[in-house]
Backbone as CSV, one residue per row, in Angstrom:
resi,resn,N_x,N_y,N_z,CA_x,CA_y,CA_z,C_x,C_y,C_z
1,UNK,39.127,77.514,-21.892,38.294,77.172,-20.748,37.583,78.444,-20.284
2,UNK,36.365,78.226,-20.399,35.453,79.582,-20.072,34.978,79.233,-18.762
3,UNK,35.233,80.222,-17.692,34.387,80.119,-16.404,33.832,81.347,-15.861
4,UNK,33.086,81.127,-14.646,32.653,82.647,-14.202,32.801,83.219,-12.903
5,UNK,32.563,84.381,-13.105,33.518,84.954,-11.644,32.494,85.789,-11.303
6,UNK,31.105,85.417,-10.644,30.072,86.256,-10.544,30.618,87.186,-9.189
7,UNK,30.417,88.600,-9.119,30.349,89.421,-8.188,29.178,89.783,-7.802
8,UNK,28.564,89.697,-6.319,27.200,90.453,-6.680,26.504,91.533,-5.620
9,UNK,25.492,92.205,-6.221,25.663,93.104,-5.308,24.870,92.594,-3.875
10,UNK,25.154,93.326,-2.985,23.942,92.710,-1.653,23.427,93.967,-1.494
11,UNK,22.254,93.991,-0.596,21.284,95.102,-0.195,22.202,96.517,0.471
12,UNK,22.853,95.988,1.041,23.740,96.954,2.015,24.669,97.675,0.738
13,UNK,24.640,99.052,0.689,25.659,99.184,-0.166,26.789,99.840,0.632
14,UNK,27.601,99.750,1.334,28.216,100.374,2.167,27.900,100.662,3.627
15,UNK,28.948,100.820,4.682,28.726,101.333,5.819,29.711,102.682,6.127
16,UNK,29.388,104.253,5.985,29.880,104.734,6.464,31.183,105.050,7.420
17,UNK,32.208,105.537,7.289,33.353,105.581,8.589,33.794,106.494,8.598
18,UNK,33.916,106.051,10.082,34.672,107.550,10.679,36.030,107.867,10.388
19,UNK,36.358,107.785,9.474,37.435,107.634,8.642,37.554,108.506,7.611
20,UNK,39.083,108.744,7.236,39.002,110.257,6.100,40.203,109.740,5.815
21,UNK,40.730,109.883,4.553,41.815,110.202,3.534,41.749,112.020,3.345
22,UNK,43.494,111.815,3.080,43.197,113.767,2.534,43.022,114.453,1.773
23,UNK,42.307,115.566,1.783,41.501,116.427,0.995,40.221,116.235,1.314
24,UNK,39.911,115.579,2.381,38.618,115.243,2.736,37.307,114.307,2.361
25,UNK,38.210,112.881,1.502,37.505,112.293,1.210,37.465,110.715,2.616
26,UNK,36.252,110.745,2.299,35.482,110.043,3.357,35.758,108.738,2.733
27,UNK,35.537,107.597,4.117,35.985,106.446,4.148,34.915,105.873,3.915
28,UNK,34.381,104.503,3.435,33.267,103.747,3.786,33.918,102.051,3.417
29,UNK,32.711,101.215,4.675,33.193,99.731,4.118,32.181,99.400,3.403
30,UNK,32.542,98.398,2.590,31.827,98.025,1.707,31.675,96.625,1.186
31,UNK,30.584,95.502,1.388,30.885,94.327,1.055,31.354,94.448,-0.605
32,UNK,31.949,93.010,-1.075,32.321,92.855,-2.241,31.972,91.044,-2.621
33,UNK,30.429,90.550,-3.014,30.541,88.997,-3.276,31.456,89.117,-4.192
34,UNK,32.848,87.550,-3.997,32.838,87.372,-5.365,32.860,85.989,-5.051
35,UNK,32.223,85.166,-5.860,31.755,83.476,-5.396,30.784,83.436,-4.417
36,UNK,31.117,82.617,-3.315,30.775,82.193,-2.423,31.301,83.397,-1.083
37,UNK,32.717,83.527,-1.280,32.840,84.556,-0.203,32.779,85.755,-0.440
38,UNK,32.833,86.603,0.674,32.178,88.077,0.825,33.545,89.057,1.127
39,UNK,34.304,89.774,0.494,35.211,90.288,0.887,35.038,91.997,1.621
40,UNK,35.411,92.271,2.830,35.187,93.595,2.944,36.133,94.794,2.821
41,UNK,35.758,95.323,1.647,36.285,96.535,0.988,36.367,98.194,2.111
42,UNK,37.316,98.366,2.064,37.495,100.002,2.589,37.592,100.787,1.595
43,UNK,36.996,101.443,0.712,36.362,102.486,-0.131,36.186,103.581,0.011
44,UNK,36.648,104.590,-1.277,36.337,106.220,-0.803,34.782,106.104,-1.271
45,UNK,34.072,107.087,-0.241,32.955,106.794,-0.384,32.026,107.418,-1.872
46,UNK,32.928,108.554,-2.104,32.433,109.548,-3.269,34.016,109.068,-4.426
47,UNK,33.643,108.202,-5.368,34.268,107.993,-6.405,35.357,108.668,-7.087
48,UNK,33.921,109.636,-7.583,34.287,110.957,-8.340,34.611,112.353,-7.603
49,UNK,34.617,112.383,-6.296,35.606,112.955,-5.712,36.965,113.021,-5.339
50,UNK,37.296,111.885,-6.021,38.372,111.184,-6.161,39.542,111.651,-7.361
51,UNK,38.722,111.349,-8.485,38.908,111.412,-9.643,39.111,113.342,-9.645
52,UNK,37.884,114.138,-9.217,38.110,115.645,-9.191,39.306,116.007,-8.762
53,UNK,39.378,114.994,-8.112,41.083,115.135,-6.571,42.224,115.519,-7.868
54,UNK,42.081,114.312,-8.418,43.562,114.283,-9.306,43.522,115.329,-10.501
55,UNK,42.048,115.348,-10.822,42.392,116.743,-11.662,42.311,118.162,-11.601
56,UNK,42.160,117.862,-10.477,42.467,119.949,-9.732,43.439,119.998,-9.253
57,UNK,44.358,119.104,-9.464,46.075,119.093,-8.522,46.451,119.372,-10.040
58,UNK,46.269,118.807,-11.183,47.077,118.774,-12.634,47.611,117.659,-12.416
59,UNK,47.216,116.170,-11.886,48.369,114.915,-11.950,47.615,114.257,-12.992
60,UNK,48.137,115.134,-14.368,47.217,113.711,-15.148,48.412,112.637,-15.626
61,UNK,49.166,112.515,-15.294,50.028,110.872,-14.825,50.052,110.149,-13.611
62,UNK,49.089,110.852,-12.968,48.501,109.464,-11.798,47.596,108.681,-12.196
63,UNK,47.178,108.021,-11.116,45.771,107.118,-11.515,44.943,107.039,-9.976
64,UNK,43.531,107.369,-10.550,42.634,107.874,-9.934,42.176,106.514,-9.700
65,UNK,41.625,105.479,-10.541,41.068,104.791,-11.001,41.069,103.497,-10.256
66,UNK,42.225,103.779,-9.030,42.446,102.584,-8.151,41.086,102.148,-6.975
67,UNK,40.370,103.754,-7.212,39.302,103.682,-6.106,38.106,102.687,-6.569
68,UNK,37.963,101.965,-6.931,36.901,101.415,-7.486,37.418,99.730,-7.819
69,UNK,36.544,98.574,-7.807,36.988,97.453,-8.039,36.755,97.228,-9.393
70,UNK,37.503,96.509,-10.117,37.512,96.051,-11.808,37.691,94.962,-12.033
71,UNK,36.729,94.226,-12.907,36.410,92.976,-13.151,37.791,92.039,-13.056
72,UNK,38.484,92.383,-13.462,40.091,91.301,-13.375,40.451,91.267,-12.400
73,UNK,40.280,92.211,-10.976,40.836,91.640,-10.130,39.297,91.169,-9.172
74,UNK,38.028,90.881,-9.888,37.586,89.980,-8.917,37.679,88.404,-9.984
75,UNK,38.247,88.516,-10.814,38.423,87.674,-11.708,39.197,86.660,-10.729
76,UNK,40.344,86.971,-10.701,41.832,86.745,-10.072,41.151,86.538,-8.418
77,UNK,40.419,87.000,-7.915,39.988,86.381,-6.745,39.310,85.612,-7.010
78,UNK,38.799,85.592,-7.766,37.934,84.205,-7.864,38.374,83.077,-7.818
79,UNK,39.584,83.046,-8.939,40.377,82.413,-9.026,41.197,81.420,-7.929
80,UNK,42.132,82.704,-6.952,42.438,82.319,-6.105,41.515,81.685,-5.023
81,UNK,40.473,82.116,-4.710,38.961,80.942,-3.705,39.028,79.897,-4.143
82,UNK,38.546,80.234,-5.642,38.237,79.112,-6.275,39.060,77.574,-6.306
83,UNK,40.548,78.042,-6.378,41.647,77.243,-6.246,42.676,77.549,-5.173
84,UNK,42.585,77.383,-3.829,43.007,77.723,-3.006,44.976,77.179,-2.882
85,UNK,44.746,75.971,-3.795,46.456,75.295,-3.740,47.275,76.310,-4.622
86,UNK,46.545,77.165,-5.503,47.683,78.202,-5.917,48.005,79.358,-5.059
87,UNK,47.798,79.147,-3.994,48.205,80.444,-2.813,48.659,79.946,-1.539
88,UNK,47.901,79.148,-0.875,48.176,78.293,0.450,49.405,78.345,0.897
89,UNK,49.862,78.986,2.038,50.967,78.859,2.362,52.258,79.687,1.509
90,UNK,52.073,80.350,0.537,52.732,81.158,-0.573,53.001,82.664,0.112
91,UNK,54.028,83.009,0.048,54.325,84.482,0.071,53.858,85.005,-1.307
92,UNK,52.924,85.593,-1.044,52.590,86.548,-2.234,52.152,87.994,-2.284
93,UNK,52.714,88.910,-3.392,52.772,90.171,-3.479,51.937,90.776,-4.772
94,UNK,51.402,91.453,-4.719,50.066,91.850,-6.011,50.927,93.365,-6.817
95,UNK,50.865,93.934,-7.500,51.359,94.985,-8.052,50.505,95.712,-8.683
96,UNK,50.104,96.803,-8.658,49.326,97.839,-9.184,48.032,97.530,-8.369
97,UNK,47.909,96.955,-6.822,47.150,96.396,-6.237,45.206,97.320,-6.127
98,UNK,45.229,98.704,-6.297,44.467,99.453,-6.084,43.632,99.237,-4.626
99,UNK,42.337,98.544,-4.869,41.882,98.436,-3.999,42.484,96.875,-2.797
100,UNK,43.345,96.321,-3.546,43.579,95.177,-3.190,42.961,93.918,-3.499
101,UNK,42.272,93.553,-4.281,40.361,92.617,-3.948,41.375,91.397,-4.258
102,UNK,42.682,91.192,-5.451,43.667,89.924,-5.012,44.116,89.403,-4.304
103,UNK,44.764,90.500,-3.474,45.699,90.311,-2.234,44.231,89.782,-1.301
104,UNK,43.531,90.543,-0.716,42.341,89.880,0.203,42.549,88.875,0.114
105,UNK,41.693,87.930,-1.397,41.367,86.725,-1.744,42.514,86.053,-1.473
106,UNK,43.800,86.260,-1.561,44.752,85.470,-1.504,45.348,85.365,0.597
107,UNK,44.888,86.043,0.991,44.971,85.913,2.612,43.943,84.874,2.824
108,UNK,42.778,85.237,2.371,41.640,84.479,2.565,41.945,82.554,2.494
109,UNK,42.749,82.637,1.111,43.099,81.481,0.385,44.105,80.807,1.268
110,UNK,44.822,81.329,2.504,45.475,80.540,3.121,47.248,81.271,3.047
111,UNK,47.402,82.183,1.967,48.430,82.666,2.112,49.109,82.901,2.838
112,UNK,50.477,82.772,3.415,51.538,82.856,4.021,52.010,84.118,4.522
113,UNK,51.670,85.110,3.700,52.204,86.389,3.305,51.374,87.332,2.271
114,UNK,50.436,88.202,2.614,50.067,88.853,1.655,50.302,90.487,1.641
115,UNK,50.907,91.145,0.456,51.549,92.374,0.433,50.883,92.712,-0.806
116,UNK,50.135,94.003,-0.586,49.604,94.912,-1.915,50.493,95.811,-2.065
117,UNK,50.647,96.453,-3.113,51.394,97.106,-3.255,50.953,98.400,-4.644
118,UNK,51.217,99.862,-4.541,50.342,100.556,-5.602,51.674,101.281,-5.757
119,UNK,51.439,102.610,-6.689,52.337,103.540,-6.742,51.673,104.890,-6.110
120,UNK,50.342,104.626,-6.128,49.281,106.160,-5.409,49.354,105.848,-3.902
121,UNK,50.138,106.806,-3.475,50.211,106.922,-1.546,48.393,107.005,-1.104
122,UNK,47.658,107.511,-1.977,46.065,107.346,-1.195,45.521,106.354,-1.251
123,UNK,46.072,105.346,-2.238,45.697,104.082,-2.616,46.061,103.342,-0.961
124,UNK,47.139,103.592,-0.581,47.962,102.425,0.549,47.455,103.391,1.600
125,UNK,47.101,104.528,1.610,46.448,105.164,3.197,45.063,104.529,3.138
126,UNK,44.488,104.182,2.140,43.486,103.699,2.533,43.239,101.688,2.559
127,UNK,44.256,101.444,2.394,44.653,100.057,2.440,44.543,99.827,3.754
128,UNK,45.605,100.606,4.455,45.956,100.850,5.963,44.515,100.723,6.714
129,UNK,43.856,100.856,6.714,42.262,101.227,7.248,41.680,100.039,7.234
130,UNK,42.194,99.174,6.060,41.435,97.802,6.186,42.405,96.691,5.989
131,UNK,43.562,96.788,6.309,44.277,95.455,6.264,44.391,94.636,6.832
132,UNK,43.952,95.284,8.568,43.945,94.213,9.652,42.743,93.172,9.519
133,UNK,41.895,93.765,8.858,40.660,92.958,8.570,40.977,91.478,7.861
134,UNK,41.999,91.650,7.362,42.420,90.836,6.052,43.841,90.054,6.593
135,UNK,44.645,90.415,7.316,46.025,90.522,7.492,46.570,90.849,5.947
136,UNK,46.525,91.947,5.678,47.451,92.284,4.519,48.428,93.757,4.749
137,UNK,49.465,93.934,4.079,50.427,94.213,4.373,50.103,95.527,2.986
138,UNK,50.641,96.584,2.977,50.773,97.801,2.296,51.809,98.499,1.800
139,UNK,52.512,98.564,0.841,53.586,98.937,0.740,53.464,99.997,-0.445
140,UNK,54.381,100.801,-0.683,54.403,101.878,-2.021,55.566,101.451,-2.469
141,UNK,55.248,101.258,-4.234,56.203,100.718,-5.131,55.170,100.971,-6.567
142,UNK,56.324,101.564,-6.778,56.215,102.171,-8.996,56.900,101.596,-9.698
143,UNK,56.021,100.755,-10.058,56.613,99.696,-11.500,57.660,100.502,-12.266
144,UNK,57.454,101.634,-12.365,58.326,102.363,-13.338,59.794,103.118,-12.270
145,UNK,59.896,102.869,-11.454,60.861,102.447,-10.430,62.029,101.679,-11.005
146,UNK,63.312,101.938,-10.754,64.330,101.241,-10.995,64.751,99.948,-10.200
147,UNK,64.376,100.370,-8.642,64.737,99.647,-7.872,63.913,99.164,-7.142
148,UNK,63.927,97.934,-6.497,63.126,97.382,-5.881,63.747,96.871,-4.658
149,UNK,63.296,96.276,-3.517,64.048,95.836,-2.322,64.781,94.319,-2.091
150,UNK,64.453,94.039,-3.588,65.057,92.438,-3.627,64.687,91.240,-3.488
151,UNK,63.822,91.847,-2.830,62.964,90.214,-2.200,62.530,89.394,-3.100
152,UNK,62.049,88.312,-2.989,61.434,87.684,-4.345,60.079,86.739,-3.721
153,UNK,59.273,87.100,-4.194,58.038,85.973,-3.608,57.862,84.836,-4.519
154,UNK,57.213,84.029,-3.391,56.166,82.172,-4.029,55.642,83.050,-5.499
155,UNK,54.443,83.960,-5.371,53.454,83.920,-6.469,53.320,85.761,-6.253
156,UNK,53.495,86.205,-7.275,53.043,87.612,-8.004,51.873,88.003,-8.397
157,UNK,50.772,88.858,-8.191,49.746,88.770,-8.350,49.329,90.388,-9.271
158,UNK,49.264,90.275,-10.721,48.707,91.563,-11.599,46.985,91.815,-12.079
159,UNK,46.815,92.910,-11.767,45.476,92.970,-12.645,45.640,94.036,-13.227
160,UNK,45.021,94.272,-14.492,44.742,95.365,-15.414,45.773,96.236,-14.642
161,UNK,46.934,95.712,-15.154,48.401,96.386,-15.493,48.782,96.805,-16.794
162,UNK,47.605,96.559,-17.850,49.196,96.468,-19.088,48.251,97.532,-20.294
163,UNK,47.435,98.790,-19.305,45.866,99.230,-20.323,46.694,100.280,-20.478
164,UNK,48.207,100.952,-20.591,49.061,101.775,-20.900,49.918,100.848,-21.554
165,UNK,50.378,101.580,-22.959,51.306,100.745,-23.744,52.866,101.159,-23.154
166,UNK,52.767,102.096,-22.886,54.258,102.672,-21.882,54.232,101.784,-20.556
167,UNK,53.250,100.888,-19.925,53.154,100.352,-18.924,54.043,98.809,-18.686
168,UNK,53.501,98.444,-20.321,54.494,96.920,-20.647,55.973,96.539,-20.413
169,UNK,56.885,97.178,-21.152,57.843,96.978,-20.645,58.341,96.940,-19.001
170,UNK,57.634,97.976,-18.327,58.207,98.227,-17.042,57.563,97.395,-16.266
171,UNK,56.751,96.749,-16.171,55.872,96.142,-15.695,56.411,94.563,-15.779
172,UNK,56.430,94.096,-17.016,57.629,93.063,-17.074,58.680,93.351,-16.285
173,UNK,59.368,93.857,-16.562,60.876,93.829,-15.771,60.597,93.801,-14.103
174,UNK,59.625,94.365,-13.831,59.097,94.159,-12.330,59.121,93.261,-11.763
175,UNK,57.734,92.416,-12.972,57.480,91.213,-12.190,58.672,89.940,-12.279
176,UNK,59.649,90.296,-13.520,60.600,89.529,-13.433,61.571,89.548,-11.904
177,UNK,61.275,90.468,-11.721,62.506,90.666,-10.638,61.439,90.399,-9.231
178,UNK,60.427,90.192,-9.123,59.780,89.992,-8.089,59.428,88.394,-7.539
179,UNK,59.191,87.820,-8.884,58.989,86.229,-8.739,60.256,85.142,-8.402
180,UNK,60.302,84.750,-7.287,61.236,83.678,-6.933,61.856,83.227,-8.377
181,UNK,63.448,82.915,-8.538,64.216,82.507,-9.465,63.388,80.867,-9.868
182,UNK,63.481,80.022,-9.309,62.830,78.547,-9.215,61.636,78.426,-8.370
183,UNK,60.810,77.950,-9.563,59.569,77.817,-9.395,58.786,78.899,-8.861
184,UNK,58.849,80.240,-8.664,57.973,81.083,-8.374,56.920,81.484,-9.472
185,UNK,55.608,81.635,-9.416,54.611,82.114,-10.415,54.198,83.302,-10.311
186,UNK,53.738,83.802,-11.458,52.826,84.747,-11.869,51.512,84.596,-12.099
187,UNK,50.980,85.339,-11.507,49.347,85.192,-12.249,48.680,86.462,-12.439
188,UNK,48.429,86.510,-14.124,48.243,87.797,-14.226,46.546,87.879,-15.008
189,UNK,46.011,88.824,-14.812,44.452,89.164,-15.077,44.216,90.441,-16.251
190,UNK,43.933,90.669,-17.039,43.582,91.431,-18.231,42.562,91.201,-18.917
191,UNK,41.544,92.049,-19.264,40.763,92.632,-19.662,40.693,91.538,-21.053
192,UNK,40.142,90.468,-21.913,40.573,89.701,-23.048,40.253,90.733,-24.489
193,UNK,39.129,92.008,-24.657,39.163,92.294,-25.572,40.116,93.539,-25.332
194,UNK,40.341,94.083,-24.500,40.925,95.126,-24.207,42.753,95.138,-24.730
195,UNK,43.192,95.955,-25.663,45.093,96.392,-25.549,45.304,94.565,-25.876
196,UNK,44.859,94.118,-26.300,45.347,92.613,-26.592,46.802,92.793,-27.092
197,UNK,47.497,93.451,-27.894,48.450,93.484,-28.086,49.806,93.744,-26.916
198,UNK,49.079,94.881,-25.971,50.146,95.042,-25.127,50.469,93.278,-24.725
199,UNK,49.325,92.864,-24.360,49.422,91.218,-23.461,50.326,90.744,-24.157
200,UNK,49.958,90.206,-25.945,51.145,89.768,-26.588,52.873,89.968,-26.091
201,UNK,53.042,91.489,-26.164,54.241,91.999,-26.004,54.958,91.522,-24.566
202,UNK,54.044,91.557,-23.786,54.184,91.299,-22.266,54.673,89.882,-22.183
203,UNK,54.018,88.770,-22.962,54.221,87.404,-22.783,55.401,87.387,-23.613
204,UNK,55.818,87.782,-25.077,57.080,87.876,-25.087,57.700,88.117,-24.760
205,UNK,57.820,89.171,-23.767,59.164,89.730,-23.347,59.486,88.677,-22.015
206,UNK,58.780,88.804,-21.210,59.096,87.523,-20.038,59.421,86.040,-20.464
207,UNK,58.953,85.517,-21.461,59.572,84.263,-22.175,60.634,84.479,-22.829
208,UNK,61.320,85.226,-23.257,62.432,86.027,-24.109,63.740,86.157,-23.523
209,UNK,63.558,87.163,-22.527,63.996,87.631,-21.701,64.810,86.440,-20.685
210,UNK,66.252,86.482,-20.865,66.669,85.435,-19.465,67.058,86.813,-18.155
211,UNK,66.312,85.716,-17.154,66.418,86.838,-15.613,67.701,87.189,-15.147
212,UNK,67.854,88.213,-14.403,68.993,87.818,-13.393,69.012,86.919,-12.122
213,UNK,70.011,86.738,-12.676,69.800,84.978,-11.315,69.834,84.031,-12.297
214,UNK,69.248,84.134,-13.415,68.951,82.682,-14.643,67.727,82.688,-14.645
215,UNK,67.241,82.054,-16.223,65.788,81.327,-15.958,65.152,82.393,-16.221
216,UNK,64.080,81.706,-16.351,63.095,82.853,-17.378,61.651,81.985,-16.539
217,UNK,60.698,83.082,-17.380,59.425,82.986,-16.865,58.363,81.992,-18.118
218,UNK,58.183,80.961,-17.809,57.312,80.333,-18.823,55.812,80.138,-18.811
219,UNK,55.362,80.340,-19.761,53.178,80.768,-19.502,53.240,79.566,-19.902
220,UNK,52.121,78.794,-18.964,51.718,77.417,-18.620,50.468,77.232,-18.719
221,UNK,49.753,78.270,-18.402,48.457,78.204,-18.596,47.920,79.657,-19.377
222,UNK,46.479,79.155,-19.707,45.861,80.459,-20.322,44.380,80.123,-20.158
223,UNK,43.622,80.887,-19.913,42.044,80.451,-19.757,41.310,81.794,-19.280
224,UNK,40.327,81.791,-19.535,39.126,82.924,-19.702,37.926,82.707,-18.806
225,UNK,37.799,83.965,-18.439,36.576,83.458,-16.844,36.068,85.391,-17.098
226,UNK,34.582,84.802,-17.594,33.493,85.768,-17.134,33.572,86.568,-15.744
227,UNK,33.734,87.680,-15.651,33.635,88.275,-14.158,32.496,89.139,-14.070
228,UNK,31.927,89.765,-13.094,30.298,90.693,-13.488,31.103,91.600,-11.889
229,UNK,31.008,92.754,-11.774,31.683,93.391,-10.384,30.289,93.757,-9.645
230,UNK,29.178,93.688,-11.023,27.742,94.396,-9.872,26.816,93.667,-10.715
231,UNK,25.297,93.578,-10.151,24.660,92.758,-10.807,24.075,93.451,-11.714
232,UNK,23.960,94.673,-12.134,23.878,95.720,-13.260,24.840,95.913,-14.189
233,UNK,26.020,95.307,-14.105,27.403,95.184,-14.533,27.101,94.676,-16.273
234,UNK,27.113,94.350,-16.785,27.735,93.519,-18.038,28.886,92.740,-18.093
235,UNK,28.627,91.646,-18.427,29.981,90.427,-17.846,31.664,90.873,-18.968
236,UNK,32.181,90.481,-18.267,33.357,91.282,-18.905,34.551,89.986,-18.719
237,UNK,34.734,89.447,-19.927,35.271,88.953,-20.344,37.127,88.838,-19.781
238,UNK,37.655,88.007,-19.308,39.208,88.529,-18.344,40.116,87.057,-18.813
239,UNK,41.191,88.014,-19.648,42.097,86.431,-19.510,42.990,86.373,-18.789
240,UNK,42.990,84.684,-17.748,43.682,84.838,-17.148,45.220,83.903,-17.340
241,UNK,46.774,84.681,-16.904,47.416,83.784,-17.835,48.613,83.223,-16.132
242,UNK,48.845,82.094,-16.550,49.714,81.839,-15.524,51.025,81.620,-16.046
243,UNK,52.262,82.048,-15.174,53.412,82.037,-15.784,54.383,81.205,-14.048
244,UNK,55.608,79.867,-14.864,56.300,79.255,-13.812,57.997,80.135,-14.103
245,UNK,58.145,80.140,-12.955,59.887,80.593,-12.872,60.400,79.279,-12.879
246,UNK,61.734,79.211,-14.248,62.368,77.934,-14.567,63.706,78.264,-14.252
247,UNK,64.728,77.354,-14.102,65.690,77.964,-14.045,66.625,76.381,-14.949
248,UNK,65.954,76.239,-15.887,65.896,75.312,-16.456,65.895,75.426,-17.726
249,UNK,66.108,74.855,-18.955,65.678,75.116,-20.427,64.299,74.750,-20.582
250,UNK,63.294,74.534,-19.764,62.021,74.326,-20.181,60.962,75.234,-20.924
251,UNK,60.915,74.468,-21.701,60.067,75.212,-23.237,58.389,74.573,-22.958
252,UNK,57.953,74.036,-22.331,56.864,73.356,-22.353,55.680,74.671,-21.678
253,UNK,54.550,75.322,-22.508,53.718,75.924,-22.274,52.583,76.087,-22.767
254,UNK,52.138,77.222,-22.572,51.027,77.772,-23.770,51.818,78.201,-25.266
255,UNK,51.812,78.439,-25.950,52.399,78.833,-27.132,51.483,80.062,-27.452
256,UNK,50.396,79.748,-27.235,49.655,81.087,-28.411,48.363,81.488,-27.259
257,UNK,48.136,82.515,-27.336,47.052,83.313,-26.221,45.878,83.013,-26.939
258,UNK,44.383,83.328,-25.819,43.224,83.166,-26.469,42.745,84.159,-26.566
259,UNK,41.784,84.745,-28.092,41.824,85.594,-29.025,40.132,86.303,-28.268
């Protein structure tokens, strides 16, 4: 199933704020179409001042890259607008959230509970700046983390998580431990020509894998949706895959990903 997830740009490219992250990068808001609704983004205003940030410290095992929106997660908002009964009323938590543009869409969508969540502390100081806008919630958490606080949400929300092959495993085990034992979902967003293999590995291991608590994670759906982030963009191709928490022997899914 091919659909599209147009983003587009509007005249306004930003509004300035009086606002700063540290090292002195400047705040700005920023609309974001994706569909029909308009989401408003809190943004460093200089990109690549960003990016300089992390490499004049020497963190080249961070990620810079959160400052900026990427086609899968306006994919995954789209998604969620688009289909508002997969969020409504749902506690849901996003992982590797960056700018957030899931979590938004999923407040927007009626959500119950919406929590972004990154492993970059500048990522969530600048979350902070725009969450009230949204009611969304900010938290710091590293997939590659042992521990987590236990909780378990309705629906899990990933985008372009899995573009590190060291990222897969840990990333699974995350979201295993994050999604409600019965009936909680996943919905995850990736890049379709991009690391296709990590995805493979990823969907095995969560179907494979029995949880603690019981029950495993089964992919139910699979489908592909055009996303564009600017209207200069080139459409970029995003598969999106949905996964149910069973606590059940149920085998009934997708079997094979689209290529």
């Amino acid at each position: 199933m091919l659909q599209g997830a147009a983003s587009r740009d509007t005249e306004d490219e930003g509004v300035l704020l009086d606002a700063w992250l540290p090292h002195g990068l400047r705040l700005m808001q920023q609309p974001l179409a994706v569909g029909i609704q308009t989401l408003q983004l809190v943004v460093p205003f200089d990109v690549d001042a960003v990016c300089d940030l992390y490499i004049g410290r020497g963190q080249e095992d961070a990620d810079p890259y959160w400052s900026r929106p990427w086609p899968s997660a306006v994919a995954l908002a789209s998604e969620l607008l688009r289909r508002p009964e997969l969020v409504a009323g749902q506690r849901t938590v996003e992982v590797g959230a960056g700018l957030g543009v899931a979590t938004i869409a999923a407040a927007l969508a009626g959500a119950a509970e919406a929590v972004a969540t990154d492993r970059e502390p500048l990522a969530l100081m600048r979350a902070q700046h725009g969450a009230s806008a949204h009611q969304v919630r900010a938290e710091l958490l590293d997939w590659a983390a042992v521990r987590t606080s236990g909780r378990r949400y309705d629906l899990v929300l990933a985008c372009d998580v899995l573009y590190e092959a060291f990222s897969v495993e840990p990333v699974a085990a995350l979201v295993a431990r994050l999604v409600h034992l019965d009936g909680g979902r996943l919905l995850l967003a990736d890049p379709l020509e991009r690391t296709r293999h990590h995805r493979e590995l990823f969907v095995e291991l969560l179907q494979a894998a029995p949880r603690r608590g019981g029950g495993r994670l089964v992919l139910e759906e699979a489908s592909v949706i055009q996303a564009v982030v600017g209207a200069r963009d080139v459409p970029t191709a995003v598969q999106l895959l949905a996964f149910r928490s069973s606590l059940g022997a149920d085998t009934v899914g997708v079997k094979r990903l689209q290529h």
